[in-house]
PAKOLPA-843736 format. One record per atom (N, C-alpha, C): residue in one letter; z, x, y. Coordinates in steps of 0.05 Angstrom, whole numbers, plus 5000, padded with zeros to 4 digits. Layout:
BEGIN
AZXY...
***
This chain:
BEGIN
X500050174976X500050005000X500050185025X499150075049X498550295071X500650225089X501550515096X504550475112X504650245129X506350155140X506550035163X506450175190X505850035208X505650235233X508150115254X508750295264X512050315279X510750365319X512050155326X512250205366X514850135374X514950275391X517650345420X516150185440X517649985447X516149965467X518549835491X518250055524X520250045538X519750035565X521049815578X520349755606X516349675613X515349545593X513049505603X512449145602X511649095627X511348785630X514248665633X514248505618X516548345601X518148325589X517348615582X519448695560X521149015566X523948985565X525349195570X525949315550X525949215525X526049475494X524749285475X523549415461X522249165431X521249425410X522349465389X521049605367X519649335349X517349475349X515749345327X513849395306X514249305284X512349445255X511349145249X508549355243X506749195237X504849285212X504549065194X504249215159X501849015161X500149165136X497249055140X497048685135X494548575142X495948285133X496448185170X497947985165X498247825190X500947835191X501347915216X503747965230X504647795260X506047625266X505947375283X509247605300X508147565326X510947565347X511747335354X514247385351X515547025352X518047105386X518746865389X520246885415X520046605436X521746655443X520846455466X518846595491X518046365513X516246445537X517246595548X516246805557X517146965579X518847255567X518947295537X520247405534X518847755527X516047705522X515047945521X512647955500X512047745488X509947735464X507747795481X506147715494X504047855508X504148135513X505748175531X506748495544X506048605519X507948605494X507648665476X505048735459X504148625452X500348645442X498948775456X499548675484X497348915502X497949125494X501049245494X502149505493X500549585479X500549515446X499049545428X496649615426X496249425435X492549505440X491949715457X492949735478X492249955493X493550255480X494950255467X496250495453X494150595433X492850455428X490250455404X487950445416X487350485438X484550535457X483850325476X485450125471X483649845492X484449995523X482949825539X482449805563X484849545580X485449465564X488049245584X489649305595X490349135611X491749225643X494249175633X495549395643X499049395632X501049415660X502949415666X504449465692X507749535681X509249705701X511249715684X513649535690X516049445678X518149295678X517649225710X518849075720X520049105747X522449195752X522549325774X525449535784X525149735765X523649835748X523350055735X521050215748X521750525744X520350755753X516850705737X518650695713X515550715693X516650605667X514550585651X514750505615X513350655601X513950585572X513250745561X512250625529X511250755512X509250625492X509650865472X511350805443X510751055429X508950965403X507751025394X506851015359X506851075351X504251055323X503951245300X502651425309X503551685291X501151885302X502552075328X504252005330X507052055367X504452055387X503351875386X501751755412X503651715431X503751755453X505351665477X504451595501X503951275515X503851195531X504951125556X504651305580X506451225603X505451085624X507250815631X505650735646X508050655673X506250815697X507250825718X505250715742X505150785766X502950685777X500250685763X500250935749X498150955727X498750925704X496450905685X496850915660X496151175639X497551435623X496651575618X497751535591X494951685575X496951745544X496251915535X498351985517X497952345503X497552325467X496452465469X495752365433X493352235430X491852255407X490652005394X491651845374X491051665379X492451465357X489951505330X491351435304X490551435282X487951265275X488350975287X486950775284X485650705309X483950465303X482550395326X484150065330X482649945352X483949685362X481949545355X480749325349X479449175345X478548935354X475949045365X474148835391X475248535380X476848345385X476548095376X474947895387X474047915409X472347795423X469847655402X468347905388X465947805381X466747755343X469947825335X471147655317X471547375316X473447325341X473646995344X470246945350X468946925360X466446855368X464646815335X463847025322X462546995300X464546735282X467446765285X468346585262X467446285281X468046275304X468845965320X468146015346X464746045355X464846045389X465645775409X466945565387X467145295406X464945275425X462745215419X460845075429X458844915415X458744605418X458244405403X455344475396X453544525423X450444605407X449944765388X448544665378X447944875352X447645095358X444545085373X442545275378X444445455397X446145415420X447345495432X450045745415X450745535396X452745745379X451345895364X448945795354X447546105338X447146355362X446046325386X445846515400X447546695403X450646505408X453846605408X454146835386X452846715374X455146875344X452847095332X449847065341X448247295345X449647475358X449647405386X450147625395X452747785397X455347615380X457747755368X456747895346X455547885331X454547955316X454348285314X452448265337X449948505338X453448745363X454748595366X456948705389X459148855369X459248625351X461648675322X460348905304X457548975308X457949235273X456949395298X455949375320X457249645339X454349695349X451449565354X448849695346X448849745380X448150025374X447450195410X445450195423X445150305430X441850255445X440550585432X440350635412X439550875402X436550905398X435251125402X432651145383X431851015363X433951055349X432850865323X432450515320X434650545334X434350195341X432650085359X430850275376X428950085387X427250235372X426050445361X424050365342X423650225326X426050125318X425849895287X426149655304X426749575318X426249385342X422849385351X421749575354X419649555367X417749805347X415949685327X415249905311X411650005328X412249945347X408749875359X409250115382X408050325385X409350545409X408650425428X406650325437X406250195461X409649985479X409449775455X412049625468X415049785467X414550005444X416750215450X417650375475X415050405481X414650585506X415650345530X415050135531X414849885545X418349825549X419449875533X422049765524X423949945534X422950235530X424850385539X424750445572X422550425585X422350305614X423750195617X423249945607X425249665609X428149705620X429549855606X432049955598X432550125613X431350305628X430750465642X431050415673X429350195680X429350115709X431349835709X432049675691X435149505682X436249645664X437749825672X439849915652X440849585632X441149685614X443149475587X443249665574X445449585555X447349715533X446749415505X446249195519X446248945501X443849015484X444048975460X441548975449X440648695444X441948525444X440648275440X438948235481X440048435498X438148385524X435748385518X435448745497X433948855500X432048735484X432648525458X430948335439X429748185452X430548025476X429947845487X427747975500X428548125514X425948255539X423648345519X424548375501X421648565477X420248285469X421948105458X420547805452X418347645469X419947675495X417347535521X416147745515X415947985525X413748215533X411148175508X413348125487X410748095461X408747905469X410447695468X408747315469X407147395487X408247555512X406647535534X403547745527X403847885520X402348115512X399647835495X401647755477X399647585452X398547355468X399747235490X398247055504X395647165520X396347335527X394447535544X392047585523X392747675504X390147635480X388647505470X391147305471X389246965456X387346885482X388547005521X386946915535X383947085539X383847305522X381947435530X380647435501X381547245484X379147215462X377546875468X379746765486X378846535490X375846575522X376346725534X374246795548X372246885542X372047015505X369447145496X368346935490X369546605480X368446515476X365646435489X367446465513X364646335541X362346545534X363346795530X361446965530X359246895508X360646915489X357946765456X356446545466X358346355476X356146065481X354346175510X354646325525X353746345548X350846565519X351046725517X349246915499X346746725475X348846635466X347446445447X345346235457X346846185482X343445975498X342146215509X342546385518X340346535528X338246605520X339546665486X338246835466X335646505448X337046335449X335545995444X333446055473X333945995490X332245975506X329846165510X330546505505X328046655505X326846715483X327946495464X326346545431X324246175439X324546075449X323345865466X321745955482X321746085504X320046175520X318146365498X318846485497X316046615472X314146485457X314946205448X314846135423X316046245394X318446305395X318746335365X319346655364X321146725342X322847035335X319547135325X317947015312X316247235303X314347335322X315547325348X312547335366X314547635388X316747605379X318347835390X317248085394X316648285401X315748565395X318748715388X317149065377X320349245378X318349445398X317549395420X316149515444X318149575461X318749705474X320849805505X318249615518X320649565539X319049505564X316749695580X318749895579X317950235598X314450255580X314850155552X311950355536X309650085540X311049825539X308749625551X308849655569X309349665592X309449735620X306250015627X306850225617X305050495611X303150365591X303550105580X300950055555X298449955576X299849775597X298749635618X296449695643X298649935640X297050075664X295750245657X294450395629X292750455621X290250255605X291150015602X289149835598X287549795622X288749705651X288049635672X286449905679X286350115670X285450425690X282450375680X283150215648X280950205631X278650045640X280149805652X277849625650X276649665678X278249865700X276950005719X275150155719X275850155697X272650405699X270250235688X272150105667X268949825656X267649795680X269349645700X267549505724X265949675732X266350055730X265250125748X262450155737X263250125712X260250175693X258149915696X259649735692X258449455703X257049495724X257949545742X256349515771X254849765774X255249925762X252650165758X250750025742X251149865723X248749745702X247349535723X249449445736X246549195754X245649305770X246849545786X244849625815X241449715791X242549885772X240550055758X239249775747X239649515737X238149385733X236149175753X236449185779X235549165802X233649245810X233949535812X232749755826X230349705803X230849695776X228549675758X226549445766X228249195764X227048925769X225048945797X226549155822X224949225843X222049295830X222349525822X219949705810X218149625791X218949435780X217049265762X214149215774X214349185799X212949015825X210449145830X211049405821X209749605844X206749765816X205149845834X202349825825X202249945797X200849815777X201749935742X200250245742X198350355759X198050585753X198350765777X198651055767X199251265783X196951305807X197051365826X195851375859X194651735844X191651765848X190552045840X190452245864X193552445855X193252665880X191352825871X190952865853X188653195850X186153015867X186252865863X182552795871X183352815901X185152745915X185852675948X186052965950X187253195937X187353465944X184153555945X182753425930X179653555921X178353475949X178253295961X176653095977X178453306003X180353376002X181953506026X180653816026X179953956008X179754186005X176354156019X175154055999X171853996007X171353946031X173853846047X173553746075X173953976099X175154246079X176754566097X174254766086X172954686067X170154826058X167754696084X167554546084X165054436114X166554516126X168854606138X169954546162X168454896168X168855076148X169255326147X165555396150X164655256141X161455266137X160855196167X162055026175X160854966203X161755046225X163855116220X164555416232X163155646242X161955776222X159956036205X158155866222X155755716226X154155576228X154255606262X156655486264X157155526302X156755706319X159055956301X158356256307X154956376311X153756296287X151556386281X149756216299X149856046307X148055826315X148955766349X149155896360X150355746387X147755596400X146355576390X143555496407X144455136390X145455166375X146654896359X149154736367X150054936381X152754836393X153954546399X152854466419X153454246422X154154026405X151154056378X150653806356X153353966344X153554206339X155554286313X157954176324X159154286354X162154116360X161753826358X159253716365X160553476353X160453456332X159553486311X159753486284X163153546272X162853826291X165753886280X168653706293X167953546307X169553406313X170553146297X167153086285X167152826270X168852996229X168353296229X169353426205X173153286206X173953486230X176853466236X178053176237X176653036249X178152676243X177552556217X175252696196X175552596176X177652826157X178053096164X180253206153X183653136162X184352936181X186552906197X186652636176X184652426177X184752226156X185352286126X183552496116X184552486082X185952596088X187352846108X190752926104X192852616100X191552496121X193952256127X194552016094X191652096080X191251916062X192952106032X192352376028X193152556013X196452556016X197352496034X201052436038X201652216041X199852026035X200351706032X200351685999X198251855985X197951825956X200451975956X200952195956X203552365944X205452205947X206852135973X210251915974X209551805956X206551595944X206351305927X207251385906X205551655897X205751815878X209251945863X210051975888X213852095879X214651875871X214551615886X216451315885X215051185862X213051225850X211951165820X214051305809X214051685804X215351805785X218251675782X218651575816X221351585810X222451265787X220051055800X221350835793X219950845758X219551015751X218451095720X220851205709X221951405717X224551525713X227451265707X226851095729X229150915725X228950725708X225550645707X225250525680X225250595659X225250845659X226451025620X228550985626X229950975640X233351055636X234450745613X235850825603X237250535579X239250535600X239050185599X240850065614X244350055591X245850205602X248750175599X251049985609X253250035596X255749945609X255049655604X258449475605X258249165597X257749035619X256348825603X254748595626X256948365633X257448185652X259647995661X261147975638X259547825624X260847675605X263447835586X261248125576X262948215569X265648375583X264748405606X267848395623X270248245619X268447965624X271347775626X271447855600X270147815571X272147875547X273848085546X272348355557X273848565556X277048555567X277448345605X279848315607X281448215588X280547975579X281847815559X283148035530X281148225518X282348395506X284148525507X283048765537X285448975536X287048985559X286948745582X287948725603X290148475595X288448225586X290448065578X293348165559X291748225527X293548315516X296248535532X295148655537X297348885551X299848675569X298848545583X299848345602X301648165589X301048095558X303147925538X304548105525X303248265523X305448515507X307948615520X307048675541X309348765571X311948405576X310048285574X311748005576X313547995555X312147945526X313248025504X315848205495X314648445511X317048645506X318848635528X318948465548X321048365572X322548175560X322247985542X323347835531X325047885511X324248025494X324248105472X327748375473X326848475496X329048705500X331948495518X330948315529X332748135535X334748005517X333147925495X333647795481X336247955468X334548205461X335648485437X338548415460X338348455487X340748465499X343448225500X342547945493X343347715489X344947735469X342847875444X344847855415X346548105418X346348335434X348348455433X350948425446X350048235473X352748105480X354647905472X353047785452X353747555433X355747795412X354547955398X355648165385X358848255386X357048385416X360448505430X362548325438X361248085451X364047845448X365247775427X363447695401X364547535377X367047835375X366248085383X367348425361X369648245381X369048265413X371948325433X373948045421X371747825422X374047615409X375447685380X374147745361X375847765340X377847955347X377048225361X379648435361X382348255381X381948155402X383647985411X384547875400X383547705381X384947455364X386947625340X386047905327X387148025306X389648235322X388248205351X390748395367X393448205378X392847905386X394247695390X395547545364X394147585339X395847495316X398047675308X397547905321X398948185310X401948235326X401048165354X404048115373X404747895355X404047675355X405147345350X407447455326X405847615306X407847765285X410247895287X409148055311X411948275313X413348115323X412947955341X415447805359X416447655341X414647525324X417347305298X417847445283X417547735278X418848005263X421747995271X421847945299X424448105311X427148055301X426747715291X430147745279X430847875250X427347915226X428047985207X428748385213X427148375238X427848745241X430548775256X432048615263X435148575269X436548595240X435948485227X436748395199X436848625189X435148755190X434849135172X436249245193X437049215218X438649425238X440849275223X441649105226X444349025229X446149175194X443249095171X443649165145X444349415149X443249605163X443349985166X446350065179X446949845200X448949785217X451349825198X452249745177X455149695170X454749375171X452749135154X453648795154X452048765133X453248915110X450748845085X451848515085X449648365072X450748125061X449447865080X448648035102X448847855137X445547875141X444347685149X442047685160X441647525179X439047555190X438347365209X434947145202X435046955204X433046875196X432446635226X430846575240X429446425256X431746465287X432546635293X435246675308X437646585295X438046555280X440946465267X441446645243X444246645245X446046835232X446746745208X445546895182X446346745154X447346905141X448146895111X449347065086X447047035065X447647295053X446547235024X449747145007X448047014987X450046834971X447446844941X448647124933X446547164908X442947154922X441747074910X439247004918X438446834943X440346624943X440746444961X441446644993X439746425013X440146515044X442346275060X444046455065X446346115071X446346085100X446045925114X446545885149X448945895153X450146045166X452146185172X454445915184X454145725205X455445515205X454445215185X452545245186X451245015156X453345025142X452745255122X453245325100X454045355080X456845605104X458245645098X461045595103X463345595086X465745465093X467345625106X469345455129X471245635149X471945875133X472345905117X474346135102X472346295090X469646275085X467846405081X467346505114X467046465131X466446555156X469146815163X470846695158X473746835160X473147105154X473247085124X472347345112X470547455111X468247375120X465747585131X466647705151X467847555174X468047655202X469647925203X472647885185X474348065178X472448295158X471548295145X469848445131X468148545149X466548565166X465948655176X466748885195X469448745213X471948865232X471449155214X472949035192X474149285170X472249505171X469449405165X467649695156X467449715188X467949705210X468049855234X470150025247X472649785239X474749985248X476549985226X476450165203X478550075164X480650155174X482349985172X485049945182X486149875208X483949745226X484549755251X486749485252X486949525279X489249275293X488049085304X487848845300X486948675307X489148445328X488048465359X489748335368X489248125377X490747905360X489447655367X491347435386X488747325408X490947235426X492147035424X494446945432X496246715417X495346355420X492846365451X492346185455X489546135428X488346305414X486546285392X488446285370X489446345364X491846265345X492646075344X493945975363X495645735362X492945405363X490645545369X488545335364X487945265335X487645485317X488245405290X489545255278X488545125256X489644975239X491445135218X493845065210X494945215184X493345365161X490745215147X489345285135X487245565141X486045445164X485845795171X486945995186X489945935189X492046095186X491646315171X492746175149X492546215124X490546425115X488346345118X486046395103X486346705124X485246745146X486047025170X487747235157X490947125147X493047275136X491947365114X490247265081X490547315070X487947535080X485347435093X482847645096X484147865103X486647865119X487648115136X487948295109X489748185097X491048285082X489548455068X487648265052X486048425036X484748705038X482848665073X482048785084X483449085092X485849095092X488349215105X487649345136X487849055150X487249015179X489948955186X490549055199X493948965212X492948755236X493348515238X492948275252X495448175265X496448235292X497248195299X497247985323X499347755327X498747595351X501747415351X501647215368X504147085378X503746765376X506846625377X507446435371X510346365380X510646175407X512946095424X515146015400X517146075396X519945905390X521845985392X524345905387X526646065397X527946265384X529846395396X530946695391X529646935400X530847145383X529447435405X527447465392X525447655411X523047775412X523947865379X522347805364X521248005338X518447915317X518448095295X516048085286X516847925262X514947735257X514547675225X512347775217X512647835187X509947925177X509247685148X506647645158X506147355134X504747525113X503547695115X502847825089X499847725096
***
């Protein structure tokens, strides 16, 4: 059995001397009002680490606090103590709370007794606990900001803030897969509409624009030059149709040169004749006058035959020539070939690359919607993760047995998941709660205050004394009646 634990306790509060032992189990200060049962417990507690406000006797200098362990507490304007004490004191706050937070809502007392819960097996704000809290680095990173620019120590704060941030994160997803939608239906008519304008997917090309575009404008260079051939073929068929006209045989220069020469032979004779003859003179100049106007005529006639004579060769020349290059008609076909086509092709492949661009936006929305929807199903997860990844902190924590399922605090019970006020019965709550205390503080003091005490029923009196006991939790607290300050111990 584990010793009992022994206090001095002198001039503090209410009380001017009180020894008291306290043995594991439930231990009740009895007394009338006013006589020191409060004073008392605080003493206690604060001799064992708490933080409660103590003051000393009145008309006394100071008080004093001894224990186990020769801890020694003095308390004067201040409070100092020397020693450590053996044991710890035991948070009851989030004890009464997990057993009984007196609050009629349900939902309201599961939150209660959550967050005694997560206060009772001690969970810190450590590394580990917000990664297993938050297994996603992003909201890790997110979280520890959080915490950062609002300091908390609460981890159920810090659940809460990670919970919205999730939803919010996953709403934000579901709103940006719900926007791709617009994007597919906006894609999907586009892509209907320019398989319409074409007539039909098989009329598509896999042409760039850029190479119909360059297909175009070397068709067009093409049929530039057709024309130019064209309109060289009609002047040249003109010029023929001219020449047709003109006299069917050749103009005879040798004979006009013969008749010119014969005409510089008399001229030359009668010349000689002149010289020789001046007694002739007269008849010969005129003669030779009538020579020279018939040599000034066949000159004039001899360069009338020659021009006739060139413009024959020439329009003989134009008439051998083979008429080339396409005639109207075949122009317009020729546009229709390689001007038109090019012109549907280029259209074709404007459409066609539009299109290619339609289904790839259709593509990349359906990809952005699904990853949204698989990135928004994925928060939706972690955030309804969060009470079963409390459940594994709390399990790692020191609460085997204890879980959490939908925000509420349950037990295993074999296979079975029990709802913690459902469930389970007062005295089953009792002894979890105490079971728990224990694996935090084994052997601690539990100081329980007399106005939660005295709210109890006998039965779970009872049931407290015996968890204490078991547990070997020294449970200490108070109960008005008469005679002096002392301790019972109920076992």
């Amino acid at each position: 059995m584990t010793e009992p634990l022994e206090y001095e306790i002198t001039n503090v509060g209410g009380v001017e001397h009180a020894s008291l032992t306290l043995r594991p189990g439930l231990n009740i200060l009895r007394g009338p009002n006013g006589c020191g049962k409060t004073s008392s417990i605080n003493a206690v507690a604060r001799l064992h680490g708490s933080d409660v406000s103590l003051e000393r006797r009145d008309g006394t200098d100071h008080g004093t606090i001894s224990g186990p362990g020769g801890v020694l507490v003095r308390v004067g304007q201040v409070v100092r103590s020397k020693g450590d004490a053996s044991l710890s004191i035991v948070d009851t706050t989030p004890v009464s709370t997990l057993i009984d937070p007196g609050l009629k809502a349900s939902d309201a007392a599961a939150r209660a007794r959550l967050r005694a819960l997560v206060n009772l097996v001690g969970i810190g704000m450590e590394d580990d606990t917000l990664a297993a809290l938050a297994p996603d680095e992003s909201l890790r990173a997110w979280l520890r900001q959080s915490i950062e620019d609002d300091p908390t120590e609460d981890v159920m704060v810090a659940l809460n803030r990670l919970k919205h941030e999730t939803e919010r994160r996953a709403r934000e997803q579901e709103a940006v897969a719900e926007s791709q939608d617009g994007r597919i239906s906006a894609a999907t008519e586009r892509a209907e509409s320019l398989v319409e304008a074409i007539g039909g997917r098989q009329k598509m090309v896999s042409v760039s624009v850029d190479d119909a575009r360059q297909a175009l404008i070397a068709a067009s260079g093409r049929y530039e030059r057709e024309v130019a051939r064209c309109e060289a073929r009609e002047d040249l068929e003109a010029r023929q149709a001219e020449f047709q006209s003109l006299s069917p045989e050749r103009p005879d220069v040798e004979a006009a040169e013969a008749k010119k020469l014969s005409a510089q032979d008399d001229l030359s004779m009668m010349d000689a004749a002149v010289h020789q003859l001046e007694v002739k003179l007269a008849e010969a100049k005129a003669q030779q006058a009538g020579f020279r106007l018939a040599l000034e005529s066949a000159t004039e006639d001899a360069l009338s035959v020659k021009q006739r004579a060139d413009e024959w060769d020439a329009a003989q020349a134009i008439l051998a020539r083979p008429v080339e290059g396409p005639t109207r008609d075949q122009l317009d076909a020729l546009k229709v070939e390689i001007v038109n086509d090019a012109e549907m092709t280029l259209e074709a492949a404007r459409i066609s690359e539009e299109y290619a661009e339609s289904q790839k936006a259709f593509a990349d929305a359906v990809k952005g919607r699904d990853e949204a929807q698989r990135e928004g199903e994925r928060l939706r997860k972690l955030a309804k993760g969060l009470p079963a990844r409390l459940a594994e902190i709390l399990d790692t924590a020191g609460a085997p047995g204890i879980t959490v399922v939908d925000g509420r605090v349950c037990a295993f019970d074999g296979d079975r998941v029990l709802d913690w006020e459902r469930r389970l019965s007062d005295g089953q709550r009792i002894y979890r709660a105490l079971d728990l205390a224990a694996r935090r503080w084994p052997g601690g003091v539990v100081a329980l205050s007399g106005q939660f005490w005295t709210a109890l029923d006998p039965e779970h009196r009872g049931l407290i004394a015996s968890a204490a006991a078991e547990r070997g939790l020294f449970v200490v607290t108070e109960e008005a009646d008469d005679g002096e300050l002392r301790t019972e111990w109920v076992g």
